[in-house]
C-alpha positions as MATLAB code, in Angstrom:
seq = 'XXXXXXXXXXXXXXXXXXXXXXXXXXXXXXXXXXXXXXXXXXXXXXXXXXXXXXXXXXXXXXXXXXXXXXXXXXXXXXXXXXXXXXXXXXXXXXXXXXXXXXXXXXXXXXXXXXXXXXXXXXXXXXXXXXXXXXXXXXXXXXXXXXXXXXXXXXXXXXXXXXXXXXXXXXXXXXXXXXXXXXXXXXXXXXXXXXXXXXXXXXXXXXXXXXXXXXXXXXXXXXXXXXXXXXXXXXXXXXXXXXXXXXXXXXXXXXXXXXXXXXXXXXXXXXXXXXXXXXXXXXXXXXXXXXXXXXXXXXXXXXXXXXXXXXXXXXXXXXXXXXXXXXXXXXXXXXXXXXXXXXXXXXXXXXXXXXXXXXXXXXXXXXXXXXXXXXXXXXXXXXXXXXXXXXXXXXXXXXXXXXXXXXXXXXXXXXXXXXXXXXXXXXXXXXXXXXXXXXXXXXXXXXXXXXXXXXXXXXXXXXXXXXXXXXXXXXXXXXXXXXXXXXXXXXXXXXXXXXXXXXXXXXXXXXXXXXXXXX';
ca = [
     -16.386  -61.264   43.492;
     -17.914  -58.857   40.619;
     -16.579  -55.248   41.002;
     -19.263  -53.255   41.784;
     -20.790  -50.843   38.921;
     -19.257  -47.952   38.661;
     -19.603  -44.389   40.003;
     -21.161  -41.581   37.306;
     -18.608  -39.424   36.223;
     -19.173  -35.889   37.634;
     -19.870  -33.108   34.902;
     -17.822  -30.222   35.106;
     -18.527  -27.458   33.470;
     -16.395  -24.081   33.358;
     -17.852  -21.151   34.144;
     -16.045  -19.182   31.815;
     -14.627  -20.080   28.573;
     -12.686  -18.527   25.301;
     -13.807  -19.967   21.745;
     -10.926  -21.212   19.256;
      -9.367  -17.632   17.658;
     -11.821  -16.607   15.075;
     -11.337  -15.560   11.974;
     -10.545  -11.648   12.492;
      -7.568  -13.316   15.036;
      -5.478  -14.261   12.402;
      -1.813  -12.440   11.875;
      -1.721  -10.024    8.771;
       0.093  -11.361    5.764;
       3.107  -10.229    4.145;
      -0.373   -6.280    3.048;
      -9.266    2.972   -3.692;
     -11.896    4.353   -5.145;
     -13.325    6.577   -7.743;
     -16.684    8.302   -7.246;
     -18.255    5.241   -9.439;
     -16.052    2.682   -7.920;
     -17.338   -0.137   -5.900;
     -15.509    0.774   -2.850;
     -15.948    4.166   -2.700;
     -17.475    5.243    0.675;
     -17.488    8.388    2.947;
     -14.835    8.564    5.371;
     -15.387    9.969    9.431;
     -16.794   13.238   10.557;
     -13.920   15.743   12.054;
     -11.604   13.907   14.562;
     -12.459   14.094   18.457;
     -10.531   12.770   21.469;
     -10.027    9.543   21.962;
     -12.981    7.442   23.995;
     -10.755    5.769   26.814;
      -7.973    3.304   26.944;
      -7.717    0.103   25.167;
      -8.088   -3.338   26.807;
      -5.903   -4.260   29.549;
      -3.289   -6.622   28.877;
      -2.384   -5.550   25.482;
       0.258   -3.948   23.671;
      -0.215   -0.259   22.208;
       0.281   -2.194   18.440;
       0.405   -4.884   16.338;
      -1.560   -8.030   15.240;
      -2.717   -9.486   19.026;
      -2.367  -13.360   20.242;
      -5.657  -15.002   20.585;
      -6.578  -14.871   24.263;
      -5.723  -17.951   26.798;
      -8.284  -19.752   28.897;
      -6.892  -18.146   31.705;
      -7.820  -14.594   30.376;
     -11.471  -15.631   29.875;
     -12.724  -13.661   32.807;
     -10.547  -10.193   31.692;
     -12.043  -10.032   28.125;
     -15.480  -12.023   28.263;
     -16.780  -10.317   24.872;
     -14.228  -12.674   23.310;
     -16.989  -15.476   24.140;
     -19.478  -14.560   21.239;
     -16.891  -15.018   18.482;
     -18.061  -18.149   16.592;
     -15.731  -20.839   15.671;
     -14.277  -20.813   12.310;
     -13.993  -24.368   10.391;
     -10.451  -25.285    9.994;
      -8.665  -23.239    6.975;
      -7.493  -25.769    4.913;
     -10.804  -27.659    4.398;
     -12.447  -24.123    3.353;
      -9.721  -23.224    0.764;
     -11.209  -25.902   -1.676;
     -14.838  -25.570   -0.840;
     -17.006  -24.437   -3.786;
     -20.720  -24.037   -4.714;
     -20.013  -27.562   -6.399;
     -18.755  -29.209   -3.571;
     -20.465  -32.546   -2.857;
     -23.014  -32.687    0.013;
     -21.390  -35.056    1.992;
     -18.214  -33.090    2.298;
     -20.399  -30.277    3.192;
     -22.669  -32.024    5.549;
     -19.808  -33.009    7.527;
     -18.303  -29.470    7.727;
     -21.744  -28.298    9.011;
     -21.703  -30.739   12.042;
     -18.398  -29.362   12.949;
     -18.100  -27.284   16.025;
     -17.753  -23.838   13.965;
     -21.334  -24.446   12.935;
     -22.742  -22.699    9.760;
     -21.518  -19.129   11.228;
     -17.972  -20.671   10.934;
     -18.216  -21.897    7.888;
     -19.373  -18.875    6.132;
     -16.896  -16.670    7.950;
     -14.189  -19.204    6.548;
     -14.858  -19.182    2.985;
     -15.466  -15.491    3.256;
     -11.652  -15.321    4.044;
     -10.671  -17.418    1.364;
     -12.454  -16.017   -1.584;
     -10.746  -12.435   -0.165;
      -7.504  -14.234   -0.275;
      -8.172  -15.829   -3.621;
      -9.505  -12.445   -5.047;
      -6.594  -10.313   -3.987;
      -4.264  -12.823   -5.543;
      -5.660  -12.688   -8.623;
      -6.091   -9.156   -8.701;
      -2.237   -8.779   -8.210;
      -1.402  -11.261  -10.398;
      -3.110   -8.791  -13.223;
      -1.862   -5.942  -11.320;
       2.333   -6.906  -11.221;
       1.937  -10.047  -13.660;
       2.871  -13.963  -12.989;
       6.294  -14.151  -10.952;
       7.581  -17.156  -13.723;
       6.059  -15.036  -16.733;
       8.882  -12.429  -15.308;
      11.545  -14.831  -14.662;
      11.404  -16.204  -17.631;
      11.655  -12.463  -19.088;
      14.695  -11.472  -16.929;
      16.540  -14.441  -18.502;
      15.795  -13.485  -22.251;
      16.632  -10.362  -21.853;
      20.504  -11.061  -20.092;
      23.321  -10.248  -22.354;
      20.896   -7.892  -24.356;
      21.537   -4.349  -25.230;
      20.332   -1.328  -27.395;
      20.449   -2.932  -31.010;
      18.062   -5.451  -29.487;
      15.446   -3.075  -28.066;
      13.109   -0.864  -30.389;
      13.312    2.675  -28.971;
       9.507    4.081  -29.212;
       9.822    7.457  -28.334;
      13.267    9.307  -28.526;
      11.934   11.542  -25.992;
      11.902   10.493  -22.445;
       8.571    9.537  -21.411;
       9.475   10.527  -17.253;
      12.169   12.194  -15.836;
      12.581   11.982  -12.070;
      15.044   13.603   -9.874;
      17.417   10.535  -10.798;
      17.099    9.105  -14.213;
      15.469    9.882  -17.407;
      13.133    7.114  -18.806;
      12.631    5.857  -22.450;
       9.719    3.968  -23.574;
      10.913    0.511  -25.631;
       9.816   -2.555  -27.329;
      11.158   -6.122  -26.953;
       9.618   -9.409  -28.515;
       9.081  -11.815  -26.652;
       6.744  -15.318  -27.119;
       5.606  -13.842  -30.048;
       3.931  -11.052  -28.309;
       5.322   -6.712  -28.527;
       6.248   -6.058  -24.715;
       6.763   -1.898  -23.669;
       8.990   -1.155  -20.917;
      11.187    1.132  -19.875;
      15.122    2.013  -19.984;
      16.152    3.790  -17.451;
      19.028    6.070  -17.738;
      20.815    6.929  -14.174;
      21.779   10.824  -14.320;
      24.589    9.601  -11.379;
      26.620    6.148  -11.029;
      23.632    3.749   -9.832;
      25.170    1.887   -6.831;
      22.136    0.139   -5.497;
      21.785   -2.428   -8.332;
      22.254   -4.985   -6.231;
      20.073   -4.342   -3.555;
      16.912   -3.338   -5.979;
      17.765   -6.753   -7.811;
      17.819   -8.541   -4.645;
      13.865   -6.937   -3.670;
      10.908   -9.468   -3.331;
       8.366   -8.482   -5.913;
       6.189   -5.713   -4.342;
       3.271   -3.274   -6.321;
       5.074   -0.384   -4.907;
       8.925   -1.594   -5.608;
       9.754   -0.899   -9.387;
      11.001   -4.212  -10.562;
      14.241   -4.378  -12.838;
      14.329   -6.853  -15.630;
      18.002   -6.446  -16.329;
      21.181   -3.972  -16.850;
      23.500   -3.437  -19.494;
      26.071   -1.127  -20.315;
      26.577    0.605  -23.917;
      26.476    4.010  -25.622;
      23.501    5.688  -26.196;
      21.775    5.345  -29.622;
      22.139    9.138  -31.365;
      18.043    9.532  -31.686;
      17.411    9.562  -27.408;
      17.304   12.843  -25.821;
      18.748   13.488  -22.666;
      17.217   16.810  -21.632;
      19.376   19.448  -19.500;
      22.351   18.432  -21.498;
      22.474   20.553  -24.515;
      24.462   20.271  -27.301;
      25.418   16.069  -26.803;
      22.525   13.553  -27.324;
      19.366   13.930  -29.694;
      21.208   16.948  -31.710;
      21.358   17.330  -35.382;
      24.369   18.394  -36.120;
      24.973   21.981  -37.164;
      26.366   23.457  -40.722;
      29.810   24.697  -38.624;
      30.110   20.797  -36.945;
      32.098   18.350  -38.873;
      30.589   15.594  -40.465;
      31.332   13.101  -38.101;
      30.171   13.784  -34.504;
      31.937   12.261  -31.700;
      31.019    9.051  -29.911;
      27.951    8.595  -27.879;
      28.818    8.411  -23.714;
      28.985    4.678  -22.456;
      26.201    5.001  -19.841;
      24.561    2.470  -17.460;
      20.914    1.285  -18.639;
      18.317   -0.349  -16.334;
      15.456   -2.235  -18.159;
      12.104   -1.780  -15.521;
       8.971   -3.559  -16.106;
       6.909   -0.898  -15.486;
       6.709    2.679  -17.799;
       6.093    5.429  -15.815;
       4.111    8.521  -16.957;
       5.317   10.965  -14.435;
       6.479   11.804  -11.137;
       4.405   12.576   -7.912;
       5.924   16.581   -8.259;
       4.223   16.628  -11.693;
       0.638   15.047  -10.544;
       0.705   17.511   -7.602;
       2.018   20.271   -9.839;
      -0.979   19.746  -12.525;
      -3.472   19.329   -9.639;
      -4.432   22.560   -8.270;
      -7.157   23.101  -10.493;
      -8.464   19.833   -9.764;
      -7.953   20.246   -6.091;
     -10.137   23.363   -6.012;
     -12.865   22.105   -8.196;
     -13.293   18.104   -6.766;
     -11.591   18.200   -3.604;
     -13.019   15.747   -2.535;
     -11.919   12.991   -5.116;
      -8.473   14.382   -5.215;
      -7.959   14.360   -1.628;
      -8.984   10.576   -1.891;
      -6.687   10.048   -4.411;
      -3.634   11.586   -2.029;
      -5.037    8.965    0.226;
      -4.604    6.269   -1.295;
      -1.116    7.478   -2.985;
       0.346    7.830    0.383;
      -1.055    4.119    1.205;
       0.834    2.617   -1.744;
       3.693    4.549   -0.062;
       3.626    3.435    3.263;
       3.002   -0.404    1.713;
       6.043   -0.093    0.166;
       7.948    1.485    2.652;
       6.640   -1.567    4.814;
       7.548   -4.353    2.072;
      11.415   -2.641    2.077;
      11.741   -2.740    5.916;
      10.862   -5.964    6.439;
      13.942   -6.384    3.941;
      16.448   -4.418    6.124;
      15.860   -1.853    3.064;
      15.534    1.804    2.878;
      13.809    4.443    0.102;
      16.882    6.944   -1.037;
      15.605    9.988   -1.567;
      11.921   10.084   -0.426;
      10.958   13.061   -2.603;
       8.072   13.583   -4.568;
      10.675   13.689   -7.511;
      11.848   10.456   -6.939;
       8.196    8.974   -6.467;
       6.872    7.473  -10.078;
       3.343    7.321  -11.134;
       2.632    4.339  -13.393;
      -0.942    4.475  -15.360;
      -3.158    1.707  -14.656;
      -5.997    0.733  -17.233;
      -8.911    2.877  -16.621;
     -12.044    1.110  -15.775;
     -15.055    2.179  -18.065;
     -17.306    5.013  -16.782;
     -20.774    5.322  -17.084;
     -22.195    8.191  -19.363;
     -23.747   10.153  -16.327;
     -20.546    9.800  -14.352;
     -18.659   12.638  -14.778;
     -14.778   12.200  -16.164;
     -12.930   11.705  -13.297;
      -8.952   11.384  -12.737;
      -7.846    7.475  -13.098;
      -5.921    6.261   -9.603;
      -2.254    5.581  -10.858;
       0.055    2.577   -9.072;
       3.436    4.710   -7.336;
       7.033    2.949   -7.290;
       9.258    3.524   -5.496;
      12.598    3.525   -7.463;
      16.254    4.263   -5.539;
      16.887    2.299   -2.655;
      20.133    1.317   -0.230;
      21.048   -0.880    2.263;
      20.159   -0.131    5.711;
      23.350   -0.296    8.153;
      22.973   -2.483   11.301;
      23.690    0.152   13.586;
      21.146    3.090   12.909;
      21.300    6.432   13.663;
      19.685    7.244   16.981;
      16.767    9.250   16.684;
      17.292   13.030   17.915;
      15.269   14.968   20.504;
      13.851   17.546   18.519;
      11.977   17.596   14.937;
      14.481   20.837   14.158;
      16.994   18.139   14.203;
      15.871   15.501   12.544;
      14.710   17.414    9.790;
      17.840   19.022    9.298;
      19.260   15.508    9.524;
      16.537   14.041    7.207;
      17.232   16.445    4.660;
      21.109   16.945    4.332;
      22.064   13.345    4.225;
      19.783   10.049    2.175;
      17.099    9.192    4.262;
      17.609    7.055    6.813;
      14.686    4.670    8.365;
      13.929    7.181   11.320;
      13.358    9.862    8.772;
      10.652    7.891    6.788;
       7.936    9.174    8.457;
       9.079   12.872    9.053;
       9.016   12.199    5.071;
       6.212   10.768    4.621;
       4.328   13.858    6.819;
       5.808   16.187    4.729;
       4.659   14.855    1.997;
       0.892   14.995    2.951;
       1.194   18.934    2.966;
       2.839   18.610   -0.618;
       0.006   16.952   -2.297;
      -2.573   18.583   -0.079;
      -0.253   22.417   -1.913;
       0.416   23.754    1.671;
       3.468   25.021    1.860;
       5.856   22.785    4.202;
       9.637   23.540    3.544;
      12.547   23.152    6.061;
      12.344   27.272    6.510;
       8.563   26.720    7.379;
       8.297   24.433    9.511;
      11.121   25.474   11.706;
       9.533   28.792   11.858;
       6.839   27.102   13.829;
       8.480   27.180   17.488;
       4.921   27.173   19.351;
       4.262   23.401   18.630;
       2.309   24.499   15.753;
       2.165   23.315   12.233;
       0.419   25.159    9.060;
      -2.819   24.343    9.225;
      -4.187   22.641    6.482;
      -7.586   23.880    5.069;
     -10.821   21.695    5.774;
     -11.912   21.609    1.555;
     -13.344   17.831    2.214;
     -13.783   14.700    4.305;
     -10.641   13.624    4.082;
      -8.923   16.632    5.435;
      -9.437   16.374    9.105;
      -8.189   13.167    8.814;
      -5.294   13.551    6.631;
      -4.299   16.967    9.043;
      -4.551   14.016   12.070;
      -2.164   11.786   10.409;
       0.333   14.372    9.179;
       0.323   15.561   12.868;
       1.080   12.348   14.226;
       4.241   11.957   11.774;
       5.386   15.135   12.238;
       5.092   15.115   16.412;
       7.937   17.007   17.800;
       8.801   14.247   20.555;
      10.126   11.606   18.677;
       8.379    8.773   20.517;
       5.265   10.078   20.705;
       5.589    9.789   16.603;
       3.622    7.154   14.513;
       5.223    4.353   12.487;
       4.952    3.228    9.061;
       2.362    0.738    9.739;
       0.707    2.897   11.682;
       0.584    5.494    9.163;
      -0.587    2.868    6.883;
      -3.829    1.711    9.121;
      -4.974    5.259    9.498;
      -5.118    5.667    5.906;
      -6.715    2.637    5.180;
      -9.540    3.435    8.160;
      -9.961    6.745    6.313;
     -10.610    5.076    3.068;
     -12.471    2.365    3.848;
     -13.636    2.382    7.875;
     -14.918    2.225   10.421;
     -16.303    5.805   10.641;
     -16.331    7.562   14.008;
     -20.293    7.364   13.492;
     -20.371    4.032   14.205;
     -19.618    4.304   17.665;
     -22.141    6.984   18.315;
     -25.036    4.491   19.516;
     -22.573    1.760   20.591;
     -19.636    2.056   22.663;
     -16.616    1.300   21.228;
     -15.276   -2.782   21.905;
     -13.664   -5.688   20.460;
     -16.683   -7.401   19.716;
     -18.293   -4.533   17.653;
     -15.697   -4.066   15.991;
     -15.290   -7.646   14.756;
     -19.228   -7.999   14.281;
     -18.121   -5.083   11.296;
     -15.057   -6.378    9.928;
     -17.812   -9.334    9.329;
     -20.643   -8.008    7.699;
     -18.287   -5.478    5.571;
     -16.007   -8.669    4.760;
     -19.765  -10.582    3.301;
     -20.885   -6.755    1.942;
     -17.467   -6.464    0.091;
     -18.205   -9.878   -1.567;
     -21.384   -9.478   -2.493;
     -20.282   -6.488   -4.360;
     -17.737   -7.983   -6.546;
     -20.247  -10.406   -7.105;
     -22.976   -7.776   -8.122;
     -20.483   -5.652  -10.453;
     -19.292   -8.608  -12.183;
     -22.858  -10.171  -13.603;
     -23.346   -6.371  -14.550;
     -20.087   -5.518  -15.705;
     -20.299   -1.850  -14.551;
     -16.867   -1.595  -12.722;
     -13.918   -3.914  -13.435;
     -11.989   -4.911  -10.322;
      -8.440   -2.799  -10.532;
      -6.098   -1.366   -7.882;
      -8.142    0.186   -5.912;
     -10.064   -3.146   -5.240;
      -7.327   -4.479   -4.319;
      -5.762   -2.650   -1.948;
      -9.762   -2.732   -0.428;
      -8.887   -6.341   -0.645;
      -5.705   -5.922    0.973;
      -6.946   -4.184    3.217;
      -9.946   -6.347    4.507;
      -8.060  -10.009    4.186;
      -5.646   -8.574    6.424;
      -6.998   -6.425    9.258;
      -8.091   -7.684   12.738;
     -10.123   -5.689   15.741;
      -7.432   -5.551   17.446;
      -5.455   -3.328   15.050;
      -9.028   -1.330   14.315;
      -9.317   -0.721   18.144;
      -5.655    0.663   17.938;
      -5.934    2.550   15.204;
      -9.401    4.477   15.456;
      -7.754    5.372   19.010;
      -5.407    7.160   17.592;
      -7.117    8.870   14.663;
     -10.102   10.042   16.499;
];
């Protein structure tokens, strides 16, 4: 007999349901402006207690997993988060690509709103690449350097300047010339003041804008025109009437060829600041914000390496000039935003020092041995008062037994927030202390957003908080896009670490870190 037709299929529909993670979900990669620069924004009123506890279910950091199905009913916001288009079909698209690709990209369940948010990420991605390529220089380009220049020595380098161009608490550095594919190349030679014994670990470093990258090492005396200052009476002297004719040998010294020539040392830039401090404090206190953020990248890039920084000192922190975008005539002259390296390093032991109950003795840890990991940040808040010229030395800030630090003056819109942060490093219990990367999101929420005034008419949530990472992400483009058919501002480091800063961050990490900064 026929089978009899069959019975409808019974639609069931869920009553609650999460989206595929958007594109704010992502995990962060392996992550400034001038008055006149594109970026350059104002930063949140004076900090105020926190607005309530963070969504259930989540840790107190890092990048979070996409929410479950199961978890659809605890964080319901989550629903309104359109669906991107997969990532590797938005990577090629283009303003040339053919219709039918396009059409069939626009009937996919990310819709139009997907789509856009997609390529949005890419062309960040794409743009900060580039922008470090120019910034550090092609990886083979440098490779293929590093093996011309193995086996060379002095008599194949063209010393520009017998004087040093830097000296840093560690090394002098000389300015030289080497030919290579036809084209002059300047970098420096670095001359170790003590037996370097971290060669290998600095050589071993994954190319980083903060890391100062070596090119290669040789040993041999010192040619008789370089000065090494502090040593009178040996190198760079003419010889006197009453010294015989022939002088003794040059010193056999270690020399360390470095891509990158510094101009001076973060204790000279805050030395020659004050003036500028007290006339623009505003731009200068932006420019110690986004000093310390190269810092804490760095110090970031080096601890994901089982690497520490070996004498975090403003001595041992170089400055490296960048090209200076042009300004306009109206604008007025303004202090350029320099790259900082950081240049002595060691290998971190597997079994670290535990970390002390009291900020008396960690600092006197931190400062009578090379810093160890757990003394980064106690470093790093130190340093805040140094470039901000308040007075923060071991004597003073063990003087301080009623929980107090010195205060820091409120001479622009960065200061509340910078006093914030430096408080948070500096905390006397040492888990109630800030990390690194924590550190490093505060500074980049000071520069950049979101301002506290944004949750004045909404309250604070996941979903307005990705709703701004989106229309700053498409605001952020547009302005690139602007400046470049005018050719007012020429991308440069502070774009990118904008860049950096936008391609990488989530809500989840904003809802963190504005908790903790305001």
């Amino acid at each position: 007999d026929p089978l009899p037709p069959p019975l409808p299929k019974k639609q069931l529909q869920r009553a609650e349901s999460l989206p595929e993670p958007g594109p704010s979900q992502r995990c962060h990669d392996d992550p400034e402006p001038r008055a006149g620069s594109i970026l350059y924004s104002i930063p949140p009123a004076p900090l105020q207690p926190g607005e309530g506890a963070p969504p259930r279910d989540r840790p107190s950091w890092a990048p979070k997993k996409p929410l479950t199905k199961s978890q659809s009913l605890v964080e319901p916001l989550a629903r309104s988060s359109p669906q991107k288009a997969p990532s590797g079909s938005l990577k090629e698209l283009t303003f040339g690509t053919a219709d039918r690709e396009l059409g069939q990209l626009l009937e996919s369940p990310a819709g139009v709103s997907g789509v856009v948010l997609g390529c949005q990420e890419a062309s960040l991605a794409r743009l900060s690449a580039l922008l470090q390529e120019e910034l550090v220089g092609p990886e083979e380009r440098q490779q293929l350097l590093e093996a011309e220049l193995a086996g060379k020595r002095w008599a194949a380098l063209a010393v520009l300047d017998p004087q040093p161009c830097c000296q840093s608490g560690d090394a002098w550095y000389f300015r030289v010339g080497f030919t290579f594919e036809h084209c002059q190349l300047q970098f420096a030679a670095k001359v170790p003041k003590l037996c370097c014994s971290s060669l290998g670990v600095q050589s071993s470093l994954r190319t980083h804008s903060s890391i100062q990258r070596l090119l290669g090492r040789f040993t041999d005396r010192l040619p008789r025109e370089l000065v090494l200052p502090g040593i009178p009476g040996k190198h760079g002297q003419s010889p006197s009437r009453e010294e015989p004719a022939c002088p003794a040998p040059q010193p056999v010294l270690q020399v360390l060829l470095c891509a990158e020539v510094p101009q001076q040392t973060l204790a000279d830039f805050v030395k020659g600041s004050h003036a500028l401090h007290r006339t623009s404090p505003g731009h200068y206190e932006r420019l110690g914000c986004l000093l310390l953020l190269q810092l804490c990248m760095g110090l970031e890039h080096l601890r994901g390496q089982n690497v520490a920084q070996g004498d975090l000192c403003p001595e041992n922190l170089l400055l490296v000039q960048c090209p200076c975008p042009p300004q306009s005539q109206k604008e007025p002259l303004r202090l350029s935003l320099p790259r900082l390296l950081i240049s002595s390093f060691f290998k971190v032991q597997e079994k670290q020092r535990p970390r002390s109950s009291s900020l008396e003795q960690d600092w006197s840890q931190a400062l009578a041995a090379p810093s160890p990991p757990a003394a980064a940040e106690l470093n790093v808040g130190r340093l805040i008062y140094q470039i901000l010229h308040v007075d923060i030395s071991l004597e003073n800030i063990l003087g301080f037994r009623s929980k107090r630090l010195p205060e820091i003056p409120s001479l622009s819109i960065y200061s509340a927030g910078l006093k914030r942060l430096a408080s948070l490093l500096l905390h006397r219990d040492p888990h109630q202390r800030v990390s690194i990367e924590q550190a490093r999101g505060i500074l980049q929420v000071l520069l950049w957003g979101p301002r506290q005034e944004l949750f004045a008419r909404s309250r604070k949530s996941l979903e307005l908080l990705r709703s701004w990472l989106q229309v700053k992400r498409a605001l952020l483009l547009l302005r690139f896009a602007e400046n470049s058919a005018g050719a007012r501002v020429s991308p440069g480091l502070e774009e990118w670490l904008c860049c950096q800063y936008f391609q990488g961050v989530t809500e989840h990490t904003l809802y963190q870190v504005t908790q903790l900064l305001y």
